[in-house]
C-alpha atoms as a printed R data frame, in Angstrom:
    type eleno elety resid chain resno       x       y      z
1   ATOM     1    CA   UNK     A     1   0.000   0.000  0.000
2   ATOM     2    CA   UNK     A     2   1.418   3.193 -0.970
3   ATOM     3    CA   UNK     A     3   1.591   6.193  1.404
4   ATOM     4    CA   UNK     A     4  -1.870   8.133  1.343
5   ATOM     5    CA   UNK     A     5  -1.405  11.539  0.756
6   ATOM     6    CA   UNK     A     6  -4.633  13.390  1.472
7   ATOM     7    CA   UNK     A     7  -5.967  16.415 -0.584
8   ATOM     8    CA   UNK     A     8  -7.805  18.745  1.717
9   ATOM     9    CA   UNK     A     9 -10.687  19.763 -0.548
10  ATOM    10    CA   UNK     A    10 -10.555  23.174  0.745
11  ATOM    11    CA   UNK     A    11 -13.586  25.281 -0.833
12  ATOM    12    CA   UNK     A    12 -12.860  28.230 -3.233
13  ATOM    13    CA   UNK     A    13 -11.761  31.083 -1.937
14  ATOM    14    CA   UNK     A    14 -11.535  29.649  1.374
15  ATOM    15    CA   UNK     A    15  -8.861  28.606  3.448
16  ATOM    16    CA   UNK     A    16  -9.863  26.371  5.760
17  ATOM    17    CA   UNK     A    17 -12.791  23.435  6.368
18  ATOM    18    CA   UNK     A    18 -14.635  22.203  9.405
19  ATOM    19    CA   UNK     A    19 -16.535  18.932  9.016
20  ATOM    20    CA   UNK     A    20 -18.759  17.318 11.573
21  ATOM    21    CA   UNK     A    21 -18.469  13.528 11.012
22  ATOM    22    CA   UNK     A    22 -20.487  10.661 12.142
23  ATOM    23    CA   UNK     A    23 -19.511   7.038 11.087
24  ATOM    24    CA   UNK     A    24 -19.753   3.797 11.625
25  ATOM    25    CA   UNK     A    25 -16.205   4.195 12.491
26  ATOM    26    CA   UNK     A    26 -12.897   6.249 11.761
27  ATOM    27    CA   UNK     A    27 -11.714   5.137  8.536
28  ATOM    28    CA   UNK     A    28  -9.289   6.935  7.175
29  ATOM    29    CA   UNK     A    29  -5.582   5.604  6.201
30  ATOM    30    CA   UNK     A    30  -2.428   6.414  8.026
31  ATOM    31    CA   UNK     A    31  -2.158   9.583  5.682
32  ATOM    32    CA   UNK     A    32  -0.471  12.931  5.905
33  ATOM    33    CA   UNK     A    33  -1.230  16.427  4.157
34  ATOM    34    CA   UNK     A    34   0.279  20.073  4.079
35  ATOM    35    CA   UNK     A    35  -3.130  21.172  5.800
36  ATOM    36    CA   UNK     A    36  -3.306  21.530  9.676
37  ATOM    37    CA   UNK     A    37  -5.470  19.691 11.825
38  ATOM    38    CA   UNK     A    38  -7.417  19.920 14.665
39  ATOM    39    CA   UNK     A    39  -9.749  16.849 15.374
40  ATOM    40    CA   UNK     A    40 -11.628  16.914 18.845
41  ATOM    41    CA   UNK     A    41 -13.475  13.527 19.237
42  ATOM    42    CA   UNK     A    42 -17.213  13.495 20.351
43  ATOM    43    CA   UNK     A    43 -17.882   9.690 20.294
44  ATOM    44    CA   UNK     A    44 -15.062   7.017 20.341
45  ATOM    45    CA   UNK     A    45 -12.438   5.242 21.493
46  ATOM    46    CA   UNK     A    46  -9.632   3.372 20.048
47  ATOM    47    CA   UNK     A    47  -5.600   3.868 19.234
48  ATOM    48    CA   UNK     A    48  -4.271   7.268 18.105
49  ATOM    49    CA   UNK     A    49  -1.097   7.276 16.151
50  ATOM    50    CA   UNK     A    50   0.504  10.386 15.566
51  ATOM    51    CA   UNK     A    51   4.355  10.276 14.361
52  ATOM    52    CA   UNK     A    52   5.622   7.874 16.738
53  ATOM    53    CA   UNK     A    53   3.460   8.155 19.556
54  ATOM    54    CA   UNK     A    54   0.807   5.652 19.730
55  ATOM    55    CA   UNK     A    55  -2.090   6.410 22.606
56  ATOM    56    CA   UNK     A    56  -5.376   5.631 23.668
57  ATOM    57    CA   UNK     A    57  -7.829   7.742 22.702
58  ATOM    58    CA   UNK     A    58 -11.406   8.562 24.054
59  ATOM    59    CA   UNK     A    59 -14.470  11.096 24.673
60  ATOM    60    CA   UNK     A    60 -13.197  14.253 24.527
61  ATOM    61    CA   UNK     A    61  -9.660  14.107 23.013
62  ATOM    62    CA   UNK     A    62  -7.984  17.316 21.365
63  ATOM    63    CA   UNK     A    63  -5.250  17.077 19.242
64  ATOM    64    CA   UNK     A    64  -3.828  20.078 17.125
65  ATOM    65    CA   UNK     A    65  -1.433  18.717 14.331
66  ATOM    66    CA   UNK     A    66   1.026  20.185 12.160
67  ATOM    67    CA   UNK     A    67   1.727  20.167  8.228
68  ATOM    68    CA   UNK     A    68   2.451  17.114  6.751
69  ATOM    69    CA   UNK     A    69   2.482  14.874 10.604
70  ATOM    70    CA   UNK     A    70   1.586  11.177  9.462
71  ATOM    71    CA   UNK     A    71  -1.523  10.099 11.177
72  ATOM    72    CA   UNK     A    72  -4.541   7.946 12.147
73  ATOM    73    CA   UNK     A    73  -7.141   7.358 14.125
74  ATOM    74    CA   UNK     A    74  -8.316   3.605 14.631
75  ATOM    75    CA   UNK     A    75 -11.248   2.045 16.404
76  ATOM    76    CA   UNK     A    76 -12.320  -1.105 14.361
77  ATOM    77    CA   UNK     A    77 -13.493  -2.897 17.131
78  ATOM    78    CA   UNK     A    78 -15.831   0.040 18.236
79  ATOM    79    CA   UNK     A    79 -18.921  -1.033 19.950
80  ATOM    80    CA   UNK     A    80 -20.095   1.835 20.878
81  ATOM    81    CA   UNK     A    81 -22.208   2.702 18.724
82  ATOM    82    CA   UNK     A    82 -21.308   5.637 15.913
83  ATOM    83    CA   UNK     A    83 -18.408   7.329 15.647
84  ATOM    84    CA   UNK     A    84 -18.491  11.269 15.992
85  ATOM    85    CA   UNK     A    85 -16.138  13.697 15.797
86  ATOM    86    CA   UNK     A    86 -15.191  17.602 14.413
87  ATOM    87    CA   UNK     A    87 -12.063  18.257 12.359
88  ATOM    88    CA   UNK     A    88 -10.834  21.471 10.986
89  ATOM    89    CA   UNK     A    89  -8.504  21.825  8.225
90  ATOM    90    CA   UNK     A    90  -6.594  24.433  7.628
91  ATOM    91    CA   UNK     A    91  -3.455  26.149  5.733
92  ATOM    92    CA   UNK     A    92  -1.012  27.408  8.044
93  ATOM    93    CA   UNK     A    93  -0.452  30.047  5.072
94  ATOM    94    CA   UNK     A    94  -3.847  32.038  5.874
95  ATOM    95    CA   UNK     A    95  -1.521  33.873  8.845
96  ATOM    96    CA   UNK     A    96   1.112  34.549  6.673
97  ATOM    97    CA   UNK     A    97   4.385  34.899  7.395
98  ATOM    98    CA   UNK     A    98   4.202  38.686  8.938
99  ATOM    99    CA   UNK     A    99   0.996  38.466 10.643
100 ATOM   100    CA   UNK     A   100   2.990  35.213 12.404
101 ATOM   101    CA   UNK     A   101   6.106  37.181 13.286
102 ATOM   102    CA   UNK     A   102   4.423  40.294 15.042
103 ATOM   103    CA   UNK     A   103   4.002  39.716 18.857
104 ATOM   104    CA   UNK     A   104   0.216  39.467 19.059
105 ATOM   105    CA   UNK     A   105   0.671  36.260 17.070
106 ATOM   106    CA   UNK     A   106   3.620  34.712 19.106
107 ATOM   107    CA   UNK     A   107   1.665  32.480 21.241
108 ATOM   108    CA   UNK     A   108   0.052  30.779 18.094
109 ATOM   109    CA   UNK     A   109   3.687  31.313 16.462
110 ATOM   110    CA   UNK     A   110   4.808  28.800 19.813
111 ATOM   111    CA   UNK     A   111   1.964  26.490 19.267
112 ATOM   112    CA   UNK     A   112   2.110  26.071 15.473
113 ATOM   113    CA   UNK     A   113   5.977  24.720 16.378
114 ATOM   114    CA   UNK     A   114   4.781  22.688 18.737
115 ATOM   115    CA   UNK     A   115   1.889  21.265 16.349
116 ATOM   116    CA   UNK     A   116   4.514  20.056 14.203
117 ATOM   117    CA   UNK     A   117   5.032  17.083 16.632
118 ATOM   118    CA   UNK     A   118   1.177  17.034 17.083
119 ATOM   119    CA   UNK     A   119  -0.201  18.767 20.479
120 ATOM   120    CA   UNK     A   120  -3.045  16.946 23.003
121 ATOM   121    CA   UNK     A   121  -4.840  19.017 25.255
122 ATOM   122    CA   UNK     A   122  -6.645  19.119 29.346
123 ATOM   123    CA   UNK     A   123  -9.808  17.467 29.587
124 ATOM   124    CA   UNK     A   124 -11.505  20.520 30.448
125 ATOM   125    CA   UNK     A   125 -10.045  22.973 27.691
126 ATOM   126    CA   UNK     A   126 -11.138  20.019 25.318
127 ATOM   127    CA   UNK     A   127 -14.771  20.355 26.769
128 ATOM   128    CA   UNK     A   128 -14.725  24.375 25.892
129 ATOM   129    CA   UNK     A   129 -12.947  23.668 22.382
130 ATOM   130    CA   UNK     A   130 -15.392  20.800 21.585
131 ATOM   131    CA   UNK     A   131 -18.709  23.461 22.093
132 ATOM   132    CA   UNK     A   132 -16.843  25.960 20.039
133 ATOM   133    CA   UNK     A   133 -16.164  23.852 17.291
134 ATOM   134    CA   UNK     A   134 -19.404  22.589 17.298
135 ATOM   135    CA   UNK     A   135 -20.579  26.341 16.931
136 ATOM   136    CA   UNK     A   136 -18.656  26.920 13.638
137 ATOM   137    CA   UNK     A   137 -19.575  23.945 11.354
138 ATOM   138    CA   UNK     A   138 -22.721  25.884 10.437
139 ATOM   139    CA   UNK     A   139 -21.073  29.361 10.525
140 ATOM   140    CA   UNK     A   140 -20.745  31.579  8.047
141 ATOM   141    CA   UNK     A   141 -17.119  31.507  6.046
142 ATOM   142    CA   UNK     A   142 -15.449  34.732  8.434
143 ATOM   143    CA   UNK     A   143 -17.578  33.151 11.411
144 ATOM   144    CA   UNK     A   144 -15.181  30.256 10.701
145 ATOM   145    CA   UNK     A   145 -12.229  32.176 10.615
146 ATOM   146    CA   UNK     A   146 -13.115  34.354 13.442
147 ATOM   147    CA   UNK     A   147 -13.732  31.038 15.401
148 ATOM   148    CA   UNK     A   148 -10.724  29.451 14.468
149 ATOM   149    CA   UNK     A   149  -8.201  32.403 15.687
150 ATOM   150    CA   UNK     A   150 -10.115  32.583 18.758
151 ATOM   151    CA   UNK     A   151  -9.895  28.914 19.450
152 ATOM   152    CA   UNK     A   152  -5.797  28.833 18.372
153 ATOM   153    CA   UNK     A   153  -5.218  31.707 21.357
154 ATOM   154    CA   UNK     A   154  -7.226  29.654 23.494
155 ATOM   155    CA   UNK     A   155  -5.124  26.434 22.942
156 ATOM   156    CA   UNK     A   156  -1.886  28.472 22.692
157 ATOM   157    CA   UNK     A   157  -2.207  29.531 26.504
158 ATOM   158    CA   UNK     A   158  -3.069  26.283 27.793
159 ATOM   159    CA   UNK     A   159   0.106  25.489 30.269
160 ATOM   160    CA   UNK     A   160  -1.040  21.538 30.444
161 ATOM   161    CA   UNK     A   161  -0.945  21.166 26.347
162 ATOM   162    CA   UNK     A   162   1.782  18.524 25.722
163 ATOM   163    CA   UNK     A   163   3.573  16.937 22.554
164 ATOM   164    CA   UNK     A   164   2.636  13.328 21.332
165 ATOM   165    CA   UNK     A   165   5.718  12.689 18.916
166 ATOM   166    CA   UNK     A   166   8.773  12.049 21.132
167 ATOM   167    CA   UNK     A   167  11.586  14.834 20.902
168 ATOM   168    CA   UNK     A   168  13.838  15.424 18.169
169 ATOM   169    CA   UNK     A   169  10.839  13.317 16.012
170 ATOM   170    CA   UNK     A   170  12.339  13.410 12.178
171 ATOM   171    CA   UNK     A   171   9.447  14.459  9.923
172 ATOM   172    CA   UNK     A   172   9.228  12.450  6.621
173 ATOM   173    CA   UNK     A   173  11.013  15.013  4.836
174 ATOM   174    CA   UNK     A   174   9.826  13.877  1.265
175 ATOM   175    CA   UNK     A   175   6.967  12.015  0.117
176 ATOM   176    CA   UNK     A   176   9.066   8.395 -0.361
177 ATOM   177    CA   UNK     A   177   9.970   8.631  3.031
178 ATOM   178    CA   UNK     A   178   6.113   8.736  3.908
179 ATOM   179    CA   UNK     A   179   5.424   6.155  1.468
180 ATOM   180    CA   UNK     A   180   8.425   3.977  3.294
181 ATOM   181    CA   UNK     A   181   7.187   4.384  6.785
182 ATOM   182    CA   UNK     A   182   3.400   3.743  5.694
183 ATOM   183    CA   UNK     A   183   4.193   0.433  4.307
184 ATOM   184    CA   UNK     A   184   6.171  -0.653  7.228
185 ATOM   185    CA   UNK     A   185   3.204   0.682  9.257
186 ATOM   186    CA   UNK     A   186   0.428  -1.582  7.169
187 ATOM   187    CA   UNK     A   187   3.317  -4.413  7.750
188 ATOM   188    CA   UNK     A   188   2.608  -4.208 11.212
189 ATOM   189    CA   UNK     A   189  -1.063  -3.827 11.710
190 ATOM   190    CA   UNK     A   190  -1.738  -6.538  8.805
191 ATOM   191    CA   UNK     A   191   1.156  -8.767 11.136
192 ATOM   192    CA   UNK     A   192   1.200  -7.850 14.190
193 ATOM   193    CA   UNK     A   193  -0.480 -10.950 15.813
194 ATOM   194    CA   UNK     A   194   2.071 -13.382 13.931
195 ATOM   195    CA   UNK     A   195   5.937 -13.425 14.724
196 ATOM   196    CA   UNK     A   196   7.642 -10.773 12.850
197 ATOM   197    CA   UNK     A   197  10.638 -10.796 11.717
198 ATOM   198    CA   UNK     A   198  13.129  -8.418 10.034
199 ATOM   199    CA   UNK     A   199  13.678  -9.735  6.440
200 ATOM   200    CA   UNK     A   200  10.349  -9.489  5.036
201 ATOM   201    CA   UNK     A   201   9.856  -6.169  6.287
202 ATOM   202    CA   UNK     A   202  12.981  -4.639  5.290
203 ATOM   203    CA   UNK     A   203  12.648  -6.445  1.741
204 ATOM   204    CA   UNK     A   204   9.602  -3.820  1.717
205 ATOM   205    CA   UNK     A   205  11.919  -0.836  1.504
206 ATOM   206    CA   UNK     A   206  14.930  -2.834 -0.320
207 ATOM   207    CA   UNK     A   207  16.913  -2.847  2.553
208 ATOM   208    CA   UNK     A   208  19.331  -5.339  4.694
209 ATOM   209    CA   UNK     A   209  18.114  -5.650  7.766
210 ATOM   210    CA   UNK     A   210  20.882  -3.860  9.381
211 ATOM   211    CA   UNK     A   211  19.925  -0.768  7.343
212 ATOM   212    CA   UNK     A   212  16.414  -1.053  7.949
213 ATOM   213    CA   UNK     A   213  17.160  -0.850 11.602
214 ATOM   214    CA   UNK     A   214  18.978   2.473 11.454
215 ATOM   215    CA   UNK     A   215  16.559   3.977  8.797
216 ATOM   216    CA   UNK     A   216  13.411   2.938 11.272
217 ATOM   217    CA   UNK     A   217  15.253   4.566 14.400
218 ATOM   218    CA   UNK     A   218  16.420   7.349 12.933
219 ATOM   219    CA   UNK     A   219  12.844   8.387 11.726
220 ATOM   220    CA   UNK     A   220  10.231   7.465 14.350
221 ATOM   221    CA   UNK     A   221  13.285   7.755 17.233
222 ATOM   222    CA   UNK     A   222  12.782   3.931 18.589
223 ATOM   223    CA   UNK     A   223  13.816   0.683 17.403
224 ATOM   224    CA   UNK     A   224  11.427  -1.285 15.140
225 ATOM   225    CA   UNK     A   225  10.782  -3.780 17.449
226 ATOM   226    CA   UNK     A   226   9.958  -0.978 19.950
227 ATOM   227    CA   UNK     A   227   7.372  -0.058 17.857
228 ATOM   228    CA   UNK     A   228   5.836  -3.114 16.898
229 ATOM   229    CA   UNK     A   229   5.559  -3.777 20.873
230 ATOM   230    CA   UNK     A   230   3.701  -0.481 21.137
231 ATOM   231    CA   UNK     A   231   1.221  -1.357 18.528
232 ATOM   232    CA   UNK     A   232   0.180  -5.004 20.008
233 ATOM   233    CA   UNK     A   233  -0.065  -3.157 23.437
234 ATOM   234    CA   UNK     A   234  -2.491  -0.342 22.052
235 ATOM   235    CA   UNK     A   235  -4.476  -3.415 20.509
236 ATOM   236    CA   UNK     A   236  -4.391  -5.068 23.669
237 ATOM   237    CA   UNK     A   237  -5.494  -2.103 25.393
238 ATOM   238    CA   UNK     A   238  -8.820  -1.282 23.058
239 ATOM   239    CA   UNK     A   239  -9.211  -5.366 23.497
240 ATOM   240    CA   UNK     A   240  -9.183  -5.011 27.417
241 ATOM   241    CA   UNK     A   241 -11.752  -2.007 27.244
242 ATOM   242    CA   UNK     A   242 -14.062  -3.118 24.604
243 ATOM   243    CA   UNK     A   243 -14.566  -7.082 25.125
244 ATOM   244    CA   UNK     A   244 -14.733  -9.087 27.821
245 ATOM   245    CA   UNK     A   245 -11.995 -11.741 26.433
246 ATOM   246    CA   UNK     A   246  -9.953 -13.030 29.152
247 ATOM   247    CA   UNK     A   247  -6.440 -11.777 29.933
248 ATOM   248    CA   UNK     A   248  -5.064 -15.275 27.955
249 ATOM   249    CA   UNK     A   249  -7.303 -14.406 24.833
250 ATOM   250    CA   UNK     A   250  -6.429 -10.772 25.177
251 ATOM   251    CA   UNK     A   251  -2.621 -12.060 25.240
252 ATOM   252    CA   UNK     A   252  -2.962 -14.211 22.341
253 ATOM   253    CA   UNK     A   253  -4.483 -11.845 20.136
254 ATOM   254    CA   UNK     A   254  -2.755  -8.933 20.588
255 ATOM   255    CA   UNK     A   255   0.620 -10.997 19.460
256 ATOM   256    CA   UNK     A   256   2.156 -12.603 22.337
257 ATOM   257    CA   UNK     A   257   2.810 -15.892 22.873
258 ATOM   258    CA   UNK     A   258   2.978 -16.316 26.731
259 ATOM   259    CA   UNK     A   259   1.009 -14.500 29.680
260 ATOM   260    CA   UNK     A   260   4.513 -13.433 31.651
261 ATOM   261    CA   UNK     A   261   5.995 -11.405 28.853
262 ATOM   262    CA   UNK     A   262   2.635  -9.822 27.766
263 ATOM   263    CA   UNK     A   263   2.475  -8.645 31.716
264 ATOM   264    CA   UNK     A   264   5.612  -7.932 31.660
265 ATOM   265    CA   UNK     A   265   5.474  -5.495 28.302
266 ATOM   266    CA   UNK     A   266   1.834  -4.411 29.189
267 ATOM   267    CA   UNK     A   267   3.163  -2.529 32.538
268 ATOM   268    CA   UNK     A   268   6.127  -1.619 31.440
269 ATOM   269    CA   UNK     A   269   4.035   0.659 29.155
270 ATOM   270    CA   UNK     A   270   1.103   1.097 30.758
271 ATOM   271    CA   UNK     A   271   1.670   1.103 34.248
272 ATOM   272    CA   UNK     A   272  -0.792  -1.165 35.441
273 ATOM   273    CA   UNK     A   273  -1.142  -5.241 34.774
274 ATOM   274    CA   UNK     A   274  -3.452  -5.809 32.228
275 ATOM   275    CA   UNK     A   275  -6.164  -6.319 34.959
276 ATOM   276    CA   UNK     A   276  -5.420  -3.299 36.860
277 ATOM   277    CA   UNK     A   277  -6.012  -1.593 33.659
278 ATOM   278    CA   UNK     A   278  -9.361  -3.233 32.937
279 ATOM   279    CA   UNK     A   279 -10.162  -2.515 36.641
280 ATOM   280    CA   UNK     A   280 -10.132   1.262 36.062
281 ATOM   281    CA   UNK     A   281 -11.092   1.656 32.634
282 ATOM   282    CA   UNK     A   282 -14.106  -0.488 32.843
283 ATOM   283    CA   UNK     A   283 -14.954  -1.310 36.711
């Protein structure tokens, strides 16, 4: 599968789109586009990957990302019902480069860096950004734009926003490289409950394994193998939350083999035993 680059079918004359979705679930590819995003979910849960940070995601999550940041949203298993959400795309470009650099703009200046390794906000801003949004899918075209600068300053002096993608996170800096990491990506969720190894998945990209490695690490800042055990756990995690499988079926189909190293892994990322973490997510 070749890397998805999305066209943002921004309307004429306009420069930015807000869409108020409601599906049977989250659909689209891992996929990037020079548009920024800001997608506050109303319905859902499931596994948001962003660069290389792969989280839970529920009611109520904000996330403000930056041109051309790989991402996806995934809840296959969803049971709850539909899937809602509100996304806004827009071109950086409509606060161009001198409105940016003057100091009324330099908190949004701060954030729009800080987008670039995609931004998550407090439960409670989320809340106030969610009604906003809400608010401007049926405004008028400057009601939109008003909207949208009002709700950037809003975000941009939150002091509890944090970054997803880890530091020093190497964008895909052309369009192969996007197309590289995407097929190692559908690799993994199309594998991930099998033993992987490296050869078939650095044949993908014509590399030795040895190269692979180094290419992998360099770009998403952990080892392959790091990020394959990040994956299972987010599927074990949606498993835990949404089905009532037992920790051994849980194990089994999120890709490990025995019920020691999947508790083992499982807290080392999450904290809690897989148990503890169905405990408090679902009582």
């Amino acid at each position: 599968m070749k890397a998805i680059f999305e066209k943002v079918d921004l309307e004429a004359g306009q420069s930015l789109v807000i869409r108020a979705l409601n599906l049977p679930e989250f659909d689209a590819p891992w996929h990037f586009h020079p548009e920024m995003e800001l997608t506050y979910i109303i319905k859902s849960r499931g596994t948001r990957f962003v660069g290389n940070s792969i989280e839970e995601f529920v009611e109520n999550d904000l996330v403000l990302l930056g041109s051309n940041l790989p991402h996806i949203w995934q809840n296959p298993s969803n049971q709850s019902g539909r899937s809602e959400a509100i996304v806004v795309h827009f071109s950086a470009g409509m606060l161009n480069n001198s409105l940016l650099s003057s100091p009324e703009f330099a908190t949004i200046r701060q954030l729009f860096e800080k987008a670039s390794y995609g931004v998550a906000f407090p439960p409670e801003l989320s809340k106030s950004v969610g009604r906003k949004l809400a608010q401007m899918v049926d405004a008028d075209p400057f009601g939109k734009v008003l909207g949208l600068m009002e709700t950037l300053q809003l975000l941009a002096t939150s002091n509890e926003a944090r970054t997803l993608a880890s530091a020093g996170y190497a964008h895909h800096s052309t369009a192969k490289d996007a197309e590289r990491m995407t097929l190692v990506f559908e690799y993994v969720r199309q594998h991930f409950r099998d033993v992987i190894r490296l050869d078939p998945v650095a044949n993908l990209l014509h590399q030795t394994p040895q190269a692979f490695c180094r290419y992998f690490k360099k770009r998403a800042k952990k080892t392959f193998f790091e990020f394959v055990n990040e994956f299972r756990i987010g599927h074990a995690s949606r498993l835990l939350i949404d089905t009532e499988l037992s920790i051994t079926e849980v194990c089994l189909q999120s890709g490990y083999s025995t019920i020691p190293h999947f508790n083992k892994q499982f807290k080392r990322l999450t904290g809690l035993s897989p148990t503890g973490f169905r405990k408090k997510h679902v009582g």
